[in-house]
C-alpha positions in Angstrom: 0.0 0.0 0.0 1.2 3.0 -1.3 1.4 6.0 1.9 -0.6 8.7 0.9 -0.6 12.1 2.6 -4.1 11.5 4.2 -3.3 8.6 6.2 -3.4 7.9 9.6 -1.2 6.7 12.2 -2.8 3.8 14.1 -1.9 2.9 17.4 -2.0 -0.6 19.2 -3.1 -1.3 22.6 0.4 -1.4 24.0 0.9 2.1 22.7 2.8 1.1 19.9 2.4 2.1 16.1 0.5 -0.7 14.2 2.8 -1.5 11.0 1.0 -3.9 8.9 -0.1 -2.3 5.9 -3.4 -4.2 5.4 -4.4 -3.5 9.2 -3.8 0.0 8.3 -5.3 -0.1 4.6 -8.7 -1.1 6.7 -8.6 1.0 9.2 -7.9 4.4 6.9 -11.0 3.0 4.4 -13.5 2.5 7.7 -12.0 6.2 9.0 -12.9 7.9 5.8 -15.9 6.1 5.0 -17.2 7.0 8.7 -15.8 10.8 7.8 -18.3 10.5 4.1 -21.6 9.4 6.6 -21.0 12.0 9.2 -20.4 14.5 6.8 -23.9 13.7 5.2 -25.6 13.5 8.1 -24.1 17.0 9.4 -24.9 18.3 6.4 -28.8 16.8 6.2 -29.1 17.9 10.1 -27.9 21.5 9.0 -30.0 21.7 5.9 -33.1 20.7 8.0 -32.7 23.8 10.8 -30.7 21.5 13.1 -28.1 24.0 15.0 -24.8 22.7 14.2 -23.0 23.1 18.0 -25.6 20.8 18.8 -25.5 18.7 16.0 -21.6 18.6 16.8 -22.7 17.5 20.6 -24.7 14.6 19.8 -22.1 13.3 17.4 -19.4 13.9 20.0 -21.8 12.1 22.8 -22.3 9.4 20.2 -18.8 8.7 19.7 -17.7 9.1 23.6 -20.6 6.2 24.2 -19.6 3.3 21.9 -18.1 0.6 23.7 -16.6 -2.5 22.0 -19.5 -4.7 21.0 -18.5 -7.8 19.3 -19.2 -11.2 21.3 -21.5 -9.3 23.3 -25.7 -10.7 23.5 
């Protein structure tokens, strides 16, 4: 995988910088698609007479909830 400007810098659990290029290939394609759904959703919230600092709270709250879920019933 070719390093482009954009990419991000991944850190491991153990505070360490995660290397492999296909972790970090997935992880930059899940950041950026997240970034293209948040954008439109801002954008709809905005265009629909949402204020945008509290657009910007509830995405932030959103974010500061999520707990790892897999394996979990």
């Amino acid at each position: 995988m070719k390093k482009k400007s954009q990419d991000l810098i991944w850190i491991d659990k153990k505070e360490k910088i995660i290397s492999c290029d296909e972790t970090n290939k997935v992880l930059n394609e899940n950041y950026y698609e997240t970034l293209t759904v948040l954008q439109n959703a801002f954008d709809d919230a905005i265009i629909l007479g949402c204020s945008e600092r509290d657009v910007r709270l509830k995405f932030s709250k959103l974010i500061s909830n999520m707990e790892f879920s897999l394996g979990k019933k």
